[in-house]
N, C-alpha and C positions, 0 to 999 in steps of 0.2 A: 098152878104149874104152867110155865111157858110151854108155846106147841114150839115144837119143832117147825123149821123151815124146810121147803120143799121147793130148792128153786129148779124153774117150771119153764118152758114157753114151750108152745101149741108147735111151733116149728118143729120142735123136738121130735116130735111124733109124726111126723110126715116120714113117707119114704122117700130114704135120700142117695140110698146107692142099689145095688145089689146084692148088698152080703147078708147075711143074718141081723147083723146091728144094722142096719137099714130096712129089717124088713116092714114090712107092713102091719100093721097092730101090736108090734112088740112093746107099746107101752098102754094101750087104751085099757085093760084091768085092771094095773098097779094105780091106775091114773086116778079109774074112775073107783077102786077101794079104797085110796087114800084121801082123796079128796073129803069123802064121806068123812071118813073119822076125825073125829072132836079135838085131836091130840097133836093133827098134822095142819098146816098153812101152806099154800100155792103160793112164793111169790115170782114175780117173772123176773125172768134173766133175760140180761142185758148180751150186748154183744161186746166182746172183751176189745179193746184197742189196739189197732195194730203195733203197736207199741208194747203192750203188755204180752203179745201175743211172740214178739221178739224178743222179750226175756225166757221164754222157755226152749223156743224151736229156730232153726237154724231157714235163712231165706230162700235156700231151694227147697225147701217143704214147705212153708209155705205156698212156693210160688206152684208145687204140685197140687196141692191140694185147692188152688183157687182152677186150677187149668184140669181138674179130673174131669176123664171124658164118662167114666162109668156112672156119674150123678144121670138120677132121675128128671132132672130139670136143673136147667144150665145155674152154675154159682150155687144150688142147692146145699151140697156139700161144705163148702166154705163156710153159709150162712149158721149150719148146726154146730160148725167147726169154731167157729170165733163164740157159741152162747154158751158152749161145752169148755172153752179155756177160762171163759170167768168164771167157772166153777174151781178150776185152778188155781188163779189165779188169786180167788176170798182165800184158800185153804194153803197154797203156799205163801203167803204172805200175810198170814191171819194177825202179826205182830206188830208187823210196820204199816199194816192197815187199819187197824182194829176198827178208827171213829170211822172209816168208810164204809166197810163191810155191815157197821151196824147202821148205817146212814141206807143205806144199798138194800138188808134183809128187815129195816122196821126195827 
């Protein structure tokens, strides 16, 4: 049976604002239980293209979301925000992408 993919990057897991989805260890459990299991594969995510990234959102949200003053560390934000749209971006476009996506998850 193929594992499932689990795509991943360490960034993720940083705290990156102040809200609850930014908190601090909201992923170190699921991380480190799934990791363990035989069923599931960590690959890393890449950061989506600003290009790609302007297929979904409109360029003053962008430009909010590179310029948030509430980030823990400056650009922080933006950096989870561009690994979090290629997550999007495999799954909205899983048809016109297909050899990529499989090129991208192994």
């Amino acid at each position: 049976m193929a594992k499932m993919k689990i795509v991943y990057h360490p960034l993720m897991s940083e705290s990156y604002d102040r809200t609850p989805a930014g908190a601090p260890g909201r992923l170190e459990t699921s991380v480190e239980i799934l990791s363990k299991h035989p069923d599931y594969e960590f690959v890393e995510a890449r950061p989506a293209t600003e290009e790609e990234i302007n297929r979904a959102h409109a360029p003053g949200h962008i430009e909010r979301v590179k310029r948030d003053y509430d980030s823990t560390r400056e650009n922080l934000l933006y950096q989870v925000a561009t690994l979090a749209a290629t997550l999007s971006v495999i799954y909205d476009h899983a048809d016109e992408f297909n050899s990529e996506i499989l090129k991208f998850i192994g």
